[in-house]
C-alpha positions in Angstrom: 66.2 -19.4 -35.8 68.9 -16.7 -36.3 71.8 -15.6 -34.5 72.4 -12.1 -34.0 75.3 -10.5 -32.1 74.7 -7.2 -30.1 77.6 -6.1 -28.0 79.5 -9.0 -28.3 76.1 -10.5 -26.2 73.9 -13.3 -27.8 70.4 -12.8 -29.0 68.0 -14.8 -30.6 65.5 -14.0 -33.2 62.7 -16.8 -32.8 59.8 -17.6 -35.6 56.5 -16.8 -33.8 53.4 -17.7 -35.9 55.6 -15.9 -39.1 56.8 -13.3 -36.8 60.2 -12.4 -36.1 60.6 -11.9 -32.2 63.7 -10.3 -30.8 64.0 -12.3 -27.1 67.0 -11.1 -25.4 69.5 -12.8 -23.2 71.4 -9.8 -21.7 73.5 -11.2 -19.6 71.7 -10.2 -16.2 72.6 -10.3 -12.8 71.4 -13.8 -11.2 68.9 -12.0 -8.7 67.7 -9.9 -12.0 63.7 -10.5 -12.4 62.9 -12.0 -15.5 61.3 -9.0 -18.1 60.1 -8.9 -20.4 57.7 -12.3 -19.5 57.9 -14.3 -22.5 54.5 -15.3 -22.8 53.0 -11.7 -22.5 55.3 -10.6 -24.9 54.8 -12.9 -27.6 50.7 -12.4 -27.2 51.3 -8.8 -27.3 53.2 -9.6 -30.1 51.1 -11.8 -31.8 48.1 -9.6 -31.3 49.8 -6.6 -33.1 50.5 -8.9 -36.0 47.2 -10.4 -36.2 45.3 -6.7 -36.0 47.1 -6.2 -39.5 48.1 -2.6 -39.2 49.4 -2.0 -42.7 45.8 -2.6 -44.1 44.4 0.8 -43.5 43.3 3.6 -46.1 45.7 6.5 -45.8 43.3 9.3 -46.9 46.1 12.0 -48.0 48.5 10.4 -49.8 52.4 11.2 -49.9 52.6 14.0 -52.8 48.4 14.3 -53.2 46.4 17.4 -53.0 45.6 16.6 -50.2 48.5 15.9 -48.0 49.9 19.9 -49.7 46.5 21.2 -47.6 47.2 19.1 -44.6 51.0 20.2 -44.6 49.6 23.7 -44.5 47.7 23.4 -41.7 48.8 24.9 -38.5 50.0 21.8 -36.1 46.9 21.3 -33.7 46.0 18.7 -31.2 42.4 18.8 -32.3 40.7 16.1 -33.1 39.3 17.1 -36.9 40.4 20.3 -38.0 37.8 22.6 -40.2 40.0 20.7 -43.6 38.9 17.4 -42.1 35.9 16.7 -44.4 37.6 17.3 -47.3 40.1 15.0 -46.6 37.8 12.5 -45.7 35.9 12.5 -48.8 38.8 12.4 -50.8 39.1 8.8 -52.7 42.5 7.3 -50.4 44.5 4.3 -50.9 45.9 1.7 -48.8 48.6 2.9 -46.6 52.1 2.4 -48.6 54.2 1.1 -45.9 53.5 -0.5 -42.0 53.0 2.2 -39.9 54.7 3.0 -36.7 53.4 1.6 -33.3 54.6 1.2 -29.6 52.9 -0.7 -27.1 53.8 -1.6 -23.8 51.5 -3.9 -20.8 53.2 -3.8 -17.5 51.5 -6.8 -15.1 51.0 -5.5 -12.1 50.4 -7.7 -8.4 47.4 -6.6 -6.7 49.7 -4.4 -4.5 50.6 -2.5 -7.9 54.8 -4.4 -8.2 55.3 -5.0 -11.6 55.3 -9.0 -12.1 55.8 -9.0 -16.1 56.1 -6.7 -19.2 56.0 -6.5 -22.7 57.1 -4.1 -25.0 56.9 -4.1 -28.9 57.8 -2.0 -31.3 56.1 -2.2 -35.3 57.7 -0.4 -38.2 58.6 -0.4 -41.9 61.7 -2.3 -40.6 59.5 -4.6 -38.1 56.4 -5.4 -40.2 55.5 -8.1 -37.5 56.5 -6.4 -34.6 59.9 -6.6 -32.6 60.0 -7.2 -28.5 61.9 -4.7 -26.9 64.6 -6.3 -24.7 64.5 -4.5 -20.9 66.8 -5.4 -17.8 64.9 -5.5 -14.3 64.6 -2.5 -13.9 62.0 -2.2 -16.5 64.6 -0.4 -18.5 66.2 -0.9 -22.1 69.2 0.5 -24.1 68.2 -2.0 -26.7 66.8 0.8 -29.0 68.1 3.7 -30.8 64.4 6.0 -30.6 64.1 8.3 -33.1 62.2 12.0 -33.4 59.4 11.6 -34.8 59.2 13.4 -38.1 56.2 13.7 -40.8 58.3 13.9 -44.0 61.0 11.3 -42.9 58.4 8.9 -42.5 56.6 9.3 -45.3 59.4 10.0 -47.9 62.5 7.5 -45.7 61.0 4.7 -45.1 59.8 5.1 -42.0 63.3 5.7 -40.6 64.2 8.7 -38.9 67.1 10.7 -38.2 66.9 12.8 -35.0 68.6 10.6 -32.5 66.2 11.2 -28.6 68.6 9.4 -26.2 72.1 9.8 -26.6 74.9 7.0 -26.7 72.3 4.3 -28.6 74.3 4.6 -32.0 75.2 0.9 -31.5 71.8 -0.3 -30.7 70.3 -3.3 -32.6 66.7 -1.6 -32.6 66.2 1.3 -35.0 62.8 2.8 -34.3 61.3 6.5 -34.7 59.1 7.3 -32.1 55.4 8.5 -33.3 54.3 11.8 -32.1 52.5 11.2 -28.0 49.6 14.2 -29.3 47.6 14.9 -26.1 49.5 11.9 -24.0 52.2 14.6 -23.5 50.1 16.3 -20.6 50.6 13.1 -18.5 54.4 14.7 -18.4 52.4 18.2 -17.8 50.9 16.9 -14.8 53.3 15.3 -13.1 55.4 18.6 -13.1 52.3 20.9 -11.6 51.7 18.2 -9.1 55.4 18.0 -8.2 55.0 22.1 -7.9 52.0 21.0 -5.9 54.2 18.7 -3.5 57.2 21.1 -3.3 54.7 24.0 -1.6 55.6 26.1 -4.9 51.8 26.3 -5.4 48.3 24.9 -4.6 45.8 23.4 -6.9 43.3 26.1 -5.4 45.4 28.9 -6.5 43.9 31.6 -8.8 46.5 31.5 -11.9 45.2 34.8 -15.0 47.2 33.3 -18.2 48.3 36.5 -20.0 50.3 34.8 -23.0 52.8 37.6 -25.0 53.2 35.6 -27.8 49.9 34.3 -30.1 49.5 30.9 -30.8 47.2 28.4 -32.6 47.2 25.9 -30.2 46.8 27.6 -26.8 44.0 30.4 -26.4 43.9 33.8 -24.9 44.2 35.3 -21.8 42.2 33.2 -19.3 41.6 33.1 -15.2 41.4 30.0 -13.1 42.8 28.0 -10.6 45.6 25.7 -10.9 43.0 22.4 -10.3 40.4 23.7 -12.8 43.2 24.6 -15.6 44.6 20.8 -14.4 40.6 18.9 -14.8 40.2 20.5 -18.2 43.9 18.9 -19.5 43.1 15.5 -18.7 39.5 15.4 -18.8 38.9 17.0 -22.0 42.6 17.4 -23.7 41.7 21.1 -23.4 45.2 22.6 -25.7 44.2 25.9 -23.7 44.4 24.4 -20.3 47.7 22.9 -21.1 49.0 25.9 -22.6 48.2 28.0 -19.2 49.8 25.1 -17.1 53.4 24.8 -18.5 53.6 28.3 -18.3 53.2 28.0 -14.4 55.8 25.5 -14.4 58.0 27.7 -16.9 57.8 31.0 -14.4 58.6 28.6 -11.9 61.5 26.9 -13.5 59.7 23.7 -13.3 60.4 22.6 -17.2 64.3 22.2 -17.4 64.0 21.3 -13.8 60.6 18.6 -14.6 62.6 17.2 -17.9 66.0 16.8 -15.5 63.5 14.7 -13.0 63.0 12.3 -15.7 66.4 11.5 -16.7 67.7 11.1 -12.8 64.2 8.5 -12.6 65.9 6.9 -15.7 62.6 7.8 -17.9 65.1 9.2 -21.1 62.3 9.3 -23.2 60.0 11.7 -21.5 61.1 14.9 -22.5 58.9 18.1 -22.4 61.4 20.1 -24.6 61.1 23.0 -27.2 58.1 24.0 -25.0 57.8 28.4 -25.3 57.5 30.0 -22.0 56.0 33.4 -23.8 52.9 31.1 -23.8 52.8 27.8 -22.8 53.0 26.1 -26.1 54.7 23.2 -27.2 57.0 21.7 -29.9 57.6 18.5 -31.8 60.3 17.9 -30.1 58.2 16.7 -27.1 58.7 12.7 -26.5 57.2 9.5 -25.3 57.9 6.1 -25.4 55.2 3.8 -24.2 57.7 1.9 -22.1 58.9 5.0 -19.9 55.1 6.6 -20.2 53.7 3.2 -18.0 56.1 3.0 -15.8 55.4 7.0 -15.3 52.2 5.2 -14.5 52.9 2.7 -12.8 54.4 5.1 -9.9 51.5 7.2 -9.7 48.8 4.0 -9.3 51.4 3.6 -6.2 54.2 1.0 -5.5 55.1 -0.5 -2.2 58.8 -0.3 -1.7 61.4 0.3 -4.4 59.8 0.0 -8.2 62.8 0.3 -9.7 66.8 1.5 -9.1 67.7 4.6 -11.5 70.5 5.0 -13.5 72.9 6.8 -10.4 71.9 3.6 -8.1 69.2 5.3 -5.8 65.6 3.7 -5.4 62.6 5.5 -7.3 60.0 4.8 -5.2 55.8 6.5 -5.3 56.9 8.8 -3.2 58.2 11.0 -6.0 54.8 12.4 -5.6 52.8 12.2 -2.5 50.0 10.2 -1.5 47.5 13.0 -2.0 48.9 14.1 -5.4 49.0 10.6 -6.8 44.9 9.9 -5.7 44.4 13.4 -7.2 46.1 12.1 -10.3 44.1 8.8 -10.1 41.0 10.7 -9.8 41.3 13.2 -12.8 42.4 10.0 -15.3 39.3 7.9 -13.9 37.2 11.3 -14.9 38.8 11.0 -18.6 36.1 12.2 -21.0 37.6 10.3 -24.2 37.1 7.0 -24.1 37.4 5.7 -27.8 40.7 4.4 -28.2 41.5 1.1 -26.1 38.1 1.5 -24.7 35.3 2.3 -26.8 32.5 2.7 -24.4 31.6 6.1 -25.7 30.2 4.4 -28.6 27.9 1.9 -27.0 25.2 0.9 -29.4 27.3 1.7 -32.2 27.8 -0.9 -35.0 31.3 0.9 -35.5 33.9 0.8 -34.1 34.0 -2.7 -32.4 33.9 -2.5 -28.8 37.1 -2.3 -26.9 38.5 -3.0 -23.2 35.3 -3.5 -21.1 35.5 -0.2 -19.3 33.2 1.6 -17.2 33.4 5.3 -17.9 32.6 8.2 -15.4 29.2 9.3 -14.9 30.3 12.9 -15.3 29.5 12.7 -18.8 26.6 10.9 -19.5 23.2 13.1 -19.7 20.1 12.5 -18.6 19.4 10.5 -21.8 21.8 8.1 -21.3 24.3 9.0 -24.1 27.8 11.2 -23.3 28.6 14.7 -24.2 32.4 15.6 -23.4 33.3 18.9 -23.1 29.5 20.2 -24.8 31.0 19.6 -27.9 28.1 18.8 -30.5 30.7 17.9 -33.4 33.4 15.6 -31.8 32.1 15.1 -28.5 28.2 13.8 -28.8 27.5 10.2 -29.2 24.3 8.6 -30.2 23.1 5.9 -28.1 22.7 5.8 -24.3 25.9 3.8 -22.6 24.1 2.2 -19.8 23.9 -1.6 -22.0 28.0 -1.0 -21.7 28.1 0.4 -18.3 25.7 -2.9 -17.1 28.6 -5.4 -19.0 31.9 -3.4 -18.1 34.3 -5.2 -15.8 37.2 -2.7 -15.6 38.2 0.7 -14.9 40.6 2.4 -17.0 42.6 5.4 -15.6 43.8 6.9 -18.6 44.7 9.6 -21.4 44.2 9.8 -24.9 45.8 11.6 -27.8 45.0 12.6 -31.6 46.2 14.2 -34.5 46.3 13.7 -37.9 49.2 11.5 -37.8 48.9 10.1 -33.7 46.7 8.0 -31.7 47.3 6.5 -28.9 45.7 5.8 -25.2 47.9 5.2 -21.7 46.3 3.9 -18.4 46.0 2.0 -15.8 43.3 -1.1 -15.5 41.9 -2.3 -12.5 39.3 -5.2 -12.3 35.5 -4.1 -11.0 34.4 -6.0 -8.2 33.3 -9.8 -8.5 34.7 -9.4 -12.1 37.9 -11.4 -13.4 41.0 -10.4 -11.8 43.4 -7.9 -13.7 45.7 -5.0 -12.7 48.0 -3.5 -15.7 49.3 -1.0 -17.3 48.4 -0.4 -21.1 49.9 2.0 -23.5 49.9 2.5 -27.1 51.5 5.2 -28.9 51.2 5.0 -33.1 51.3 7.0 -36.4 47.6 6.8 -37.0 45.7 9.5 -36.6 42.7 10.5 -38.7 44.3 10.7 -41.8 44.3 7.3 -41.8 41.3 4.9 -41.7 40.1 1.5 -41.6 39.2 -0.1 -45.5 35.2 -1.2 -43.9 34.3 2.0 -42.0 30.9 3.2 -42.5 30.1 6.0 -44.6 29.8 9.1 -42.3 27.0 10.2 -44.5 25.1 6.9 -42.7 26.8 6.8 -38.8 29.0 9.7 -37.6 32.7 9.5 -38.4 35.0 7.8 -35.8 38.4 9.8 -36.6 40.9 6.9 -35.8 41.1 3.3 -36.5 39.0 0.5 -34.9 42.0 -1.7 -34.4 43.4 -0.3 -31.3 40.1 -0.8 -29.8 40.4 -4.6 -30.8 43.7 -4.3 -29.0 42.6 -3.2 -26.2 39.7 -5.9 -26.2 42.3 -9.1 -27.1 45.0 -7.8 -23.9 42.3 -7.4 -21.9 40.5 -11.0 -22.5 44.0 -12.4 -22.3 45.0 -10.5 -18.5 41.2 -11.8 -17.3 42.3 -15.1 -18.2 45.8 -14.8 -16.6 
């Protein structure tokens, strides 16, 4: 065991099957709730280890051919730009240091309080994963987060520069935040609905984007409601959709006032900055952390009573968004069309990737042969096999949204248990570094079964937290 000292408080670094595990002893008030729950955290922990993230093939290498082409790319949310097959084919090697991931499970009763948490951050500096030390009100100032940045991580080991929350210079945990990729338009949604709320506008509103500034993310000039522009974000990650929605809320002055929201709620790290109100795009200088992104959640699945006191000593309660706008929320999330992260139901039948969290997804987009289409997409969004063998086994839904780019994945939602299955209610999200330019060392040759553009291993996450809450 080693002793550390973090303003002038004592914490304890405890050996966990070869794992270094930071377990905090913060000094609490007495009545202070006891999170994170040991024993969730060192499984999460544990898990993460075990998966073996620093394994993987990174197929454009710092200083390749390769990484020069993806460098020149325009920065998309896609999930396999037209480069993609090149890079794919190109002979990789293994990943050169342990990438960056963030994953936090919030326990929930089956009112939706928050009974336990874990958080744990993995890194260059945290090969084995670190748990994040939080105070009862599911909050931490126990890390110093990062900007996420391509070339710092690549060329600085991991370590970036670009401090996110202000005042954490003293912190014990050093940790760049990855990227959130499409996760960001869980922030998106909770400002239109807060719009919605405030009578500013209505989800049946007519809303004709007319961007004055081209960009490659967001598309041109398109006419739709509000709701429609809103289903297409989260069901389908549509860039376009998104684009057309945060310039609502910018002509409504519902980004500085959405990204002030956050900080009063004490939820530093979701920031929707650098957005460009010309048309709706956004910047890398949007962040996440998985902690504050679940207990974003956790609000709109709808607390009883006070979830947590912010930073200026007031309650934050569900009713930062009312009861219709949350079940509309709930609704669009349950409809998600990507379910290959976590939960891998999409690819029932397949022999890879390994099947995930149990989930049964929305009939919306299975066909009449069984298999799912999202979006009509015959490229990324076709699978092989009819779903129904899954559908028959599942024993949870999973609320949620997904996010890719070349260098993020993740998935965040909310898990309830289907009737007469095990019990489970949680909150699950993942944030990471690894998006399709990296893959796992046995995945199948494309050339034999269609390529899965992200690593299996979150899907074996997603599978070992979710066996572990059934058994809870």
């Amino acid at each position: 065991m080693i002793s550390l000292r973090i303003r002038q408080r004592r914490q304890a670094v405890v050996a966990l099957g070869g794992a270094a595990v930071l377990l905090a002893t913060l000094g609490r008030p007495a009545h202070a709730a006891t999170h994170p729950s040991d024993a969730l955290a060192q499984r999460l922990q544990q898990t993460m280890a075990g998966l073996n993230f620093g394994d993987l093939i990174d197929t454009t290498p710092p200083g390749s051919a390769q990484a020069r082409a993806l460098a020149a790319q325009p920065e998309t949310e896609s999930g396999l730009p037209d480069h993609a097959p090149a890079l794919k084919a190109a002979a990789g090697t293994t990943i050169h240091q342990q990438p960056q991931v963030d994953v936090t499970v919030i326990e929930l009763d089956k009112k939706g309080r928050p009974v336990s948490s874990g958080t744990v951050l993995m890194s260059p500096q945290y090969k084995n994963g670190v748990v994040v030390p939080v105070d009862r009100n599911l909050r931490t100032t126990a890390v110093r987060y990062r900007l996420w940045d391509d070339n710092e991580w690549d060329a600085n080991g991991g370590q970036g520069t670009i401090d996110t929350v202000p005042g954490r210079e003293n912190a014990p945990i050093d940790f760049m935040e990855p990227y959130p990729a499409s996760i960001i338009k869980l922030t998106v949604g909770f400002g239109i609905l807060q719009l919605v709320d405030k009578g500013v506008i209505k989800l049946s509103d007519t809303y004709a984007y007319t961007p004055t500034k081209p960009s490659d993310r967001c598309e041109g000039a398109t006419t739709r409601t509000i709701g429609e522009y809103f289903d297409r974000m989260i069901t389908i990650s549509d860039n376009g959709a998104t684009c057309s929605l945060i310039k609502v809320m910018h002509e409504h002055g519902g980004v500085d006032w959405l990204n002030q929201r956050f900080q009063d709620l004490g939820l530093d790290m979701l920031q929707l900055k650098g957005t460009d109100p010309a048309n709706g795009d956004w910047s890398p200088q949007v962040t996440m952390s998985s902690l504050d992104t679940a207990k974003l959640l956790m609000l709109i699945n709808g607390v009883p009573g006070e979830a947590w006191t912010a930073p200026n000593g007031k309650p934050v309660t569900s009713d930062v968004l009312s009861r219709s706008s949350r079940e509309y929320f709930l609704k669009e999330l349950g409809d998600q069309g990507w379910n290959n992260v976590l939960s891998t139901t999409n690819y029932c039948g397949y022999s890879y990737p390994t099947q995930g969290m149990p989930q049964r997804i929305s009939q919306r987009w299975i066909g009449p042969d069984g298999t799912v289409t999202v979006n009509q997409d015959p490229t990324d969004g076709k699978y092989l096999y009819p779903v129904q063998p899954c559908q028959d086994a599942a024993e949870v839904t999973f609320a949620h949204k997904t996010g890719l780019t070349a260098v993020a994945a993740g998935d965040a939602g909310i898990v309830h248990s289907l009737p007469g299955k095990a019990k489970r209610n949680y909150i699950i999200v993942a944030f990471s570094n690894l998006g399709w330019r990296y893959q796992d060392t046995d995945r199948p040759n494309p050339g034999v079964q269609p390529a899965v553009n992200r690593t299996e291993k979150f899907a074996e996450l997603g599978r070992a937290m979710d066996d572990y809450e059934a058994g809870r």
